[in-house]
VEXDRENBA-276081 format. One record per atom (N, C-alpha, C): residue in three letters; x negated, y, z negated. Coordinates in steps of 0.1 Angstrom, whole numbers, plus 5000, padded with zeros to 4 digits. Last residue first. Layout:
% residues N
AlaXYZ/...
This chain:
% residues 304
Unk373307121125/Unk373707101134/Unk374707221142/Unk370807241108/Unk372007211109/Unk372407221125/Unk367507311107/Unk367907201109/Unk370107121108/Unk367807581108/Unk367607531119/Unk367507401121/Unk367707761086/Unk369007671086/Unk368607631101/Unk365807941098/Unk366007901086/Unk367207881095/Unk364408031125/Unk364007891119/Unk365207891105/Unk363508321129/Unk364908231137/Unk365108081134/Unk361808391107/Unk363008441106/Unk364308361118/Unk359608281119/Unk360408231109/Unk361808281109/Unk358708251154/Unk359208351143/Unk360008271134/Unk357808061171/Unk356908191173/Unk357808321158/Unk357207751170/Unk357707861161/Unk356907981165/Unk355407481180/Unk356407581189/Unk357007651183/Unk354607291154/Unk355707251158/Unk356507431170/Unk351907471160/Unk352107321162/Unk353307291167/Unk352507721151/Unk352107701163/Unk352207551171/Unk352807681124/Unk353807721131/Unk353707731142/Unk350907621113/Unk351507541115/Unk352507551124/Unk349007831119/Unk348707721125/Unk349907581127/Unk350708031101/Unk350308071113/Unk350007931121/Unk350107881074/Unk351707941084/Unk351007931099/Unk348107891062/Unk347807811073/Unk349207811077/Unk347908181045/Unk346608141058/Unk346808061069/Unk349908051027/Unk350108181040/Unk348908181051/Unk348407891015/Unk350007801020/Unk349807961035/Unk346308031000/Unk345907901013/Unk347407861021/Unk347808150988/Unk346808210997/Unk346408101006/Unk349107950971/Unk349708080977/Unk349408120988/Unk346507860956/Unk347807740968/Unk348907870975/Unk344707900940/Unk344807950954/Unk345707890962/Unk345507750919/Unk345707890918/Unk345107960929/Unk346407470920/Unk345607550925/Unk346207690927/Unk348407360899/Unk347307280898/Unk345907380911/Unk350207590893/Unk349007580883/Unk348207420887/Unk350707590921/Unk350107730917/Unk349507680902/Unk352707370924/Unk351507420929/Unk350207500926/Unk355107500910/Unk353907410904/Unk352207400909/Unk356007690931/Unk355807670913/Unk354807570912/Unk357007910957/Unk355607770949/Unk355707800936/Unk359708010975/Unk359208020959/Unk358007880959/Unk360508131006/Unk360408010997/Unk359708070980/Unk363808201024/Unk362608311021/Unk362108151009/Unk365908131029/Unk365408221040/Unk363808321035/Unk366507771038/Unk365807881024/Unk365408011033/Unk367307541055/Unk368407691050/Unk368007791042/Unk365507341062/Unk367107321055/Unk368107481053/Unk364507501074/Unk365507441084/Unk366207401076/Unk362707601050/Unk363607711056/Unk364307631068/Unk361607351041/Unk362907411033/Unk362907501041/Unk359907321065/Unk360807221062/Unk362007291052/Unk357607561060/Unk358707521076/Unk360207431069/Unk357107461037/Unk357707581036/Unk358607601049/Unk355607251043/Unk357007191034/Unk357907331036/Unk353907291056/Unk354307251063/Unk356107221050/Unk352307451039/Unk353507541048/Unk354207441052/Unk353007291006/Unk352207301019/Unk353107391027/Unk354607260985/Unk353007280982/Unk352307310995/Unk357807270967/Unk356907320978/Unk355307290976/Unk358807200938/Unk357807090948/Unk357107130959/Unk361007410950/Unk361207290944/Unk360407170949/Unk363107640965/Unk362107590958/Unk362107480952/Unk364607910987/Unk364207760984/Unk363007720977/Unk366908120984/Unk365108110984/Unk365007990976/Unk368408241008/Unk368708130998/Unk367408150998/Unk371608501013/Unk370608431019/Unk370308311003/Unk375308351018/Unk374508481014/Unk373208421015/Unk377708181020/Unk377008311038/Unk375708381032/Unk377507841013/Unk377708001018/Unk377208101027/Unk377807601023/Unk378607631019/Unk378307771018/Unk375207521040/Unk376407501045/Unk378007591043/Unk373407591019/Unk373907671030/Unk374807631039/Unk373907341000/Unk374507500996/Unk374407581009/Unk372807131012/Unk373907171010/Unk374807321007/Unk369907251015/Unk370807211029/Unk372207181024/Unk369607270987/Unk369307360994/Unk370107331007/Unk368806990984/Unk370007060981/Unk370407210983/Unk367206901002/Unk369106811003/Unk369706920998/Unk365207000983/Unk366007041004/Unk367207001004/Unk365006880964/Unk365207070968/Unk365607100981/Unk364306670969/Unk366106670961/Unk366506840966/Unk361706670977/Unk362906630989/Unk364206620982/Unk360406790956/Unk360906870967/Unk361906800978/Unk359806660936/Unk361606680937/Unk361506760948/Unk357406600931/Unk358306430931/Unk359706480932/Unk355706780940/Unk355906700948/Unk357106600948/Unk357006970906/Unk356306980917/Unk356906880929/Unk358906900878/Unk358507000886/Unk356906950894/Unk361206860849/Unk360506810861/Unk360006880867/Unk361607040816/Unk361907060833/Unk360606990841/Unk362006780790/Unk361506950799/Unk362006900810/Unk362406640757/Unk362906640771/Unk362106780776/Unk361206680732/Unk361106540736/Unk361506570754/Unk359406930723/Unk360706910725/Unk361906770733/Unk357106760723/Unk357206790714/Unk359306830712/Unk356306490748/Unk356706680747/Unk357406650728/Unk356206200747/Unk355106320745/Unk355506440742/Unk358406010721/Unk358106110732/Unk357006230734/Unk356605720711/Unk357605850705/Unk357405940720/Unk354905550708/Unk356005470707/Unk357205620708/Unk352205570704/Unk353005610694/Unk354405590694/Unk351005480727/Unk350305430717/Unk351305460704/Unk352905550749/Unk353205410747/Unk352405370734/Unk355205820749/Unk354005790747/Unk354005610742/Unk357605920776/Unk357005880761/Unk355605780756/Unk358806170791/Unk357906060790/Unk357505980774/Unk361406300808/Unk361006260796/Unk360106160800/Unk364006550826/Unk362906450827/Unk362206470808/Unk365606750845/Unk365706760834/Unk365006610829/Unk364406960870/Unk365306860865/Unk364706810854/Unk363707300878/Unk363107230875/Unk364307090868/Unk365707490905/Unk364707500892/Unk364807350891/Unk365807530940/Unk366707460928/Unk365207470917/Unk367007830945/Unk367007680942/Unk365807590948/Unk368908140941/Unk367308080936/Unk367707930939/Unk371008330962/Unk370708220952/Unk369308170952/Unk372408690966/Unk371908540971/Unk371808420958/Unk374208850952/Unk373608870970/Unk373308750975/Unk377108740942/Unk376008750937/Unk375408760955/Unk380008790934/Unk379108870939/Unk377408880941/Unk381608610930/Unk381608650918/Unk380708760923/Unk381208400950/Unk382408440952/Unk382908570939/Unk378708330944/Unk378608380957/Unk380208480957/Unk379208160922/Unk378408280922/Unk379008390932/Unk380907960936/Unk381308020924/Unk380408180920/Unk379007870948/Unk380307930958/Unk381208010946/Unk377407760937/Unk376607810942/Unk377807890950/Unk379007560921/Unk378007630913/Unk377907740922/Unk379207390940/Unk380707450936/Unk380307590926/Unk377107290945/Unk377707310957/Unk378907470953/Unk376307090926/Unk375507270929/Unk376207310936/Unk377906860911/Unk377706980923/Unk377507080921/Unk376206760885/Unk377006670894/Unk377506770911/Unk373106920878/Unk374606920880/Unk375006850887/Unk370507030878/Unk371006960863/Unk372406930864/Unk369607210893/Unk370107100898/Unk370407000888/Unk370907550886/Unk370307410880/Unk370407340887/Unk369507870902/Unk370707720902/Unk370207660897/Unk369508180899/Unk368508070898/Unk369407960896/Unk371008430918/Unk371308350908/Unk370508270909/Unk370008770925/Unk370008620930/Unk369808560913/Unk371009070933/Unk371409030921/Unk371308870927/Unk369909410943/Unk370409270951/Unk370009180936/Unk370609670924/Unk369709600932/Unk370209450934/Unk372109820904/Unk372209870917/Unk371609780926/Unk373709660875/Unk372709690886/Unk372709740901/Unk376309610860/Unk375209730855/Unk374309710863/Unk378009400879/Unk378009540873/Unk377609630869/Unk376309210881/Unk376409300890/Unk376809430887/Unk376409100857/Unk374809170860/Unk375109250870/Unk378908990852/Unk378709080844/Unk377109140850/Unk379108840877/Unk379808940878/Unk379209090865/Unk377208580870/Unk376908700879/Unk377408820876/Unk378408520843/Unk377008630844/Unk376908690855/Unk380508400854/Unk380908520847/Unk379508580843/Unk379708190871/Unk379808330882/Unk380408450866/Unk378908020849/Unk378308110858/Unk378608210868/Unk381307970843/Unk380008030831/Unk379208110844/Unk382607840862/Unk383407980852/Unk381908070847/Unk380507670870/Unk380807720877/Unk381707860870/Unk378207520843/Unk379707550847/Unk380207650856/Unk375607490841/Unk376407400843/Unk377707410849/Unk374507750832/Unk374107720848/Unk374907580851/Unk374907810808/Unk375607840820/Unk375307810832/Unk373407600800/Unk374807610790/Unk375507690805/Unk370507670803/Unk371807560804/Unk373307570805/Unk369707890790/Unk370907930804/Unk371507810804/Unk370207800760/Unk369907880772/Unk370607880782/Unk370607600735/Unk371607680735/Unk371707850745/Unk366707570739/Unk368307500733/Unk369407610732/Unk365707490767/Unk365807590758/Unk367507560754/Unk365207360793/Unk364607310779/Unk364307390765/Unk366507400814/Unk366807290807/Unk365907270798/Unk367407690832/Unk366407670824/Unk367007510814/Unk369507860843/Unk369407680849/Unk368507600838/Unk369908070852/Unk371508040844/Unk370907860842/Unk368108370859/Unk368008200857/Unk368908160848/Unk368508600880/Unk369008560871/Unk369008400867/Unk366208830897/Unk366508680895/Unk366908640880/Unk366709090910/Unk366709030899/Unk367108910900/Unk364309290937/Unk365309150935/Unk365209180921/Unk362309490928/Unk363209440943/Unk364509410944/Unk360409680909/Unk361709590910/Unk362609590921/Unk359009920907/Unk358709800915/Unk359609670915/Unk361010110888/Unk360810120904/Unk360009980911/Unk363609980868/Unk362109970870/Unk361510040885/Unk366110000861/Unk365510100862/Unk363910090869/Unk366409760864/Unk367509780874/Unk366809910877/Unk365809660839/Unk364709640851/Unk365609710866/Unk367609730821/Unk366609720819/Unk365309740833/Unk370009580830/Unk370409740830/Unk368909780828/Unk369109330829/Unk369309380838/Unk369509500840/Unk368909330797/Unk368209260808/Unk368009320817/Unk371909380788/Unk370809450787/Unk369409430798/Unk373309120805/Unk373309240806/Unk372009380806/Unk371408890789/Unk371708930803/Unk372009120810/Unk373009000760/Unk371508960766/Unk371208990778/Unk375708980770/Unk375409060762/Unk373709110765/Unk376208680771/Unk376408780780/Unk375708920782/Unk373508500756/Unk374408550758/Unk374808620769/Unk370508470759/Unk371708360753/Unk372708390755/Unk368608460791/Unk369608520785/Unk370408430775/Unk366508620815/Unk366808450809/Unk367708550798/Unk364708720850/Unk365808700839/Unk366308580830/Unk362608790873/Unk363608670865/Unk363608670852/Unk362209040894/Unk362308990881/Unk363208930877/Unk360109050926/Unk361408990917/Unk361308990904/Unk359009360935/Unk359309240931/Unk359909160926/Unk357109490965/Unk358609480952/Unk358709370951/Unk354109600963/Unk355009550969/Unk356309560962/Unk351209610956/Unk352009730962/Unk353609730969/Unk349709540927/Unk350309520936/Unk351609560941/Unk347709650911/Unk347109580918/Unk348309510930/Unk349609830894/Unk348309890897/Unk347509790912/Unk352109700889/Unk352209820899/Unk350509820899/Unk351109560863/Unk351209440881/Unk351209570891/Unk351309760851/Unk349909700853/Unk349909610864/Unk354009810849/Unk353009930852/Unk351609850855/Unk354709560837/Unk355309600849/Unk354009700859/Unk353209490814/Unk353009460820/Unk353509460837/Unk354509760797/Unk353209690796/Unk352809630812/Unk357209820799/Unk356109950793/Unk354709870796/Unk358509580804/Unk358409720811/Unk357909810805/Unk357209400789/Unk357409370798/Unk357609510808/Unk357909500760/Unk356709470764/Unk356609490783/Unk361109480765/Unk360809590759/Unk359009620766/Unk361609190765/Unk362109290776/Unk361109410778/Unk359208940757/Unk359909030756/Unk360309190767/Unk356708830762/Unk356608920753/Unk357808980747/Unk357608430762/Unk357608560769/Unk357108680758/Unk358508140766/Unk357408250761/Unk357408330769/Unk360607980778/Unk360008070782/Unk359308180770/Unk359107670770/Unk360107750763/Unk360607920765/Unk357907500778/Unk357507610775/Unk358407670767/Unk358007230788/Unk359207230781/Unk358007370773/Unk358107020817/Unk357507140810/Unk358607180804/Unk355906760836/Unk357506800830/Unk356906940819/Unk355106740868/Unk354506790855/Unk356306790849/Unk353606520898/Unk354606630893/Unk354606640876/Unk352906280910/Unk353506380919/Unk354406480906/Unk353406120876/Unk353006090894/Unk353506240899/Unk353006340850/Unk353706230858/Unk353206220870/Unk352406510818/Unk351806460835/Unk352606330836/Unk353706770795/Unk353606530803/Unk353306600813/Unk353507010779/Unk353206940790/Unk353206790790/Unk353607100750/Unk354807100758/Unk354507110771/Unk353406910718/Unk353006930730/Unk354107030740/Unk354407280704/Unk353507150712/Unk353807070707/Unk357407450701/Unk356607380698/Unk355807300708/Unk358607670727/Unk358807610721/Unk357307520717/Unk358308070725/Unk358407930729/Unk358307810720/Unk358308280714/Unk357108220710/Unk357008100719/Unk359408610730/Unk359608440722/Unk358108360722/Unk361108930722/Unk359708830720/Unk359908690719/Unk364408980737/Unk362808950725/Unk361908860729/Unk365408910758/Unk365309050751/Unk364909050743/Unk362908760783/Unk364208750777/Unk364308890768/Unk361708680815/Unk361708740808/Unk363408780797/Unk359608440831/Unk361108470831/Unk360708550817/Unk357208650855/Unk357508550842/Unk359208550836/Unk358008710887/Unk357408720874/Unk357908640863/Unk358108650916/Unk358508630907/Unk357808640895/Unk356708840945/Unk356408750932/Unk357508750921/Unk356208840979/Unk356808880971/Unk356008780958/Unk354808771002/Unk355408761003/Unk356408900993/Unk350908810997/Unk352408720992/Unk353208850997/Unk348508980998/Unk349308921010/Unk350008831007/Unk348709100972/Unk349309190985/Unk349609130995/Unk346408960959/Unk347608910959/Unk348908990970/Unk343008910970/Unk344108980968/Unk345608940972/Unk342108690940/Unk342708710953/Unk343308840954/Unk341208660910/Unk341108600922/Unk341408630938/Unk343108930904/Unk341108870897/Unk340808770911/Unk345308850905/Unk344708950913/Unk343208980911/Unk345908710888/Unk345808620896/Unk344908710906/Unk346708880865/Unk345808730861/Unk345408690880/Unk348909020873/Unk347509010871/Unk346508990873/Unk351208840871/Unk350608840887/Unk349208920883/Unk352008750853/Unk353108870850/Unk352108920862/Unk352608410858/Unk351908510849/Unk353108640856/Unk352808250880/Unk351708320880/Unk352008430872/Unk354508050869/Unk353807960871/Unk352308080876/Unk357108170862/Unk356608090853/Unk355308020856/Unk359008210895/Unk358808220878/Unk358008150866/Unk356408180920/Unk358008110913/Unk357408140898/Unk355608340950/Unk354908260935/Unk356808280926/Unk356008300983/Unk356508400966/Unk356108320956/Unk356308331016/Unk355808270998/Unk356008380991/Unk357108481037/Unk358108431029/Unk357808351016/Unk355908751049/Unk355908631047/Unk357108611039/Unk356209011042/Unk355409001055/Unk355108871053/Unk359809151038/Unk358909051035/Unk357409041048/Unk361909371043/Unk361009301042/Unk359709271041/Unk365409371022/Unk363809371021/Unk363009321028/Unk368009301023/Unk367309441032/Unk365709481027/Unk367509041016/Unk368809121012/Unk368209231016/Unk365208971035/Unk365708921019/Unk366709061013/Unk363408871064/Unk363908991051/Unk364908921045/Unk360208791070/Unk361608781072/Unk362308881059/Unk357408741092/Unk358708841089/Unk359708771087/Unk355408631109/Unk356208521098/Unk357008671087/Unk355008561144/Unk355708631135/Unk356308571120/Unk352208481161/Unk353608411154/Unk354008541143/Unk351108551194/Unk350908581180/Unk352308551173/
């Protein structure tokens, strides 16, 4: 019998899927279909300290192997979020869970975190410093190694719970990004969010998304999410939740030898909103094939 246990800053896990920010809702919605209790864990919707409407339509392009998205994180808001929709994911799901964080400011962030730090089903905070299609957003910090480890430090300080930074691969080195955090206190790291992509329409001559650029996402970047994920564990000691294009176990085996100790499915999940439940069903088989009797001894197992 295969063991797919692994733990996450002294959490565990009875798998290592996790539905990724932005792609299952506030996990509800999904508990209609499935029971969602056999994930891993869940990332919830990135959540900011007001209400956002997000950005203008269109704000989907279809591309080969993969979607650009320029949402804007819509959200209800901090406030909504823990009086509403926290208490209602607690009714159908018995687990802890990550909340991802979005922020203009220091200030923002902060509150944020001092926010859900109170929450009892709150595990992890996932701090997203990466988001590329919100004007004057995390961009702005997920670029610069100073910018960023100065939100780590400021979230660490008002939270008692394991504190993971969401990385941009929007950067000439993640490397320095991800050592900058680590060295600022952050428990672990998110990677890699969505790259920064554009289509344009050939009958109008003008760009489809309404915000003309979004974040890349599914099949056509998971082999950038490993490289880059296998880089950053080289470089630090703290764990890593690898994402990016995941869609099969067999990809989920593959980013934990690059180093992911735990994975995130984004895109996946809105072209099959059973891709969670089917990825964990066929662990077990795959892990039998390639001789894995336990995940947990597999991550960073492809370094030398």
């Amino acid at each position: 019998m295969v063991d797919t246990k692994i733990t996450l800053s002294g959490l565990t896990l009875s798998n290592p899927v996790i539905p990724a920010s932005g792609t299952f809702g506030y996990g509800a919605e999904f508990a209609e279909l499935f029971d969602i209790n056999i994930l891993g864990s869940l990332s919830f919707k990135g959540t900011t300290l007001e209400p956002r409407f997000g950005n203008p339509t269109p704000r989907i392009a279809e591309c080969e192997s993969g979607m650009i998205n320029s949402v804007g994180l819509q959200n209800p808001g901090l406030k909504a979020v823990c009086e509403h929709e926290l208490p209602k994911l607690a009714e159908v799901f018995k687990k802890p869970v990550i909340a991802n964080l979005s922020g203009f400011s220091i200030e923002e962030y902060i509150e944020c975190a001092m926010a859900m730090d109170k929450q009892q089903n709150v595990g992890i905070i996932e701090v997203n410093v990466s988001c590329p299609n919100v004007h004057g957003g995390g961009m702005s910090f997920g670029v610069s190694p100073k910018a960023a480890a100065e939100v780590t430090r400021a979230v660490k300080a008002v939270t008692t719970k394991p504190v993971y930074i969401k990385l941009s691969p929007n950067v000439t080195d993640i490397v320095s990004i991800a050592l900058a955090c680590e060295e600022a206190g952050a428990d672990g790291l998110s990677l890699i969010n969505t790259l920064l992509a554009m289509r344009i329409d050939l009958k109008t001559k003008k760009p489809i998304l309404a915000n003309k650029m979004g974040g890349l996402s599914g099949g056509a970047i998971f082999p950038l999410a490993v490289r880059m994920v296998y880089q950053v564990y080289e470089a630090v000691k703290i764990p890593i939740i690898g994402m990016g294009g995941v869609s099969s176990a067999e990809d989920v085996i593959e980013i934990m030898l690059a180093g992911a100790s735990a994975v995130q499915i984004g895109a996946a999940n809105l072209k099959n909103p059973y891709a969670c439940k089917e990825i964990i069903e066929d662990l077990p088989r795959v892990m039998e094939k390639y001789g894995i009797n336990s995940l947990s001894e597999i991550i960073g197992g492809a370094h030398a």
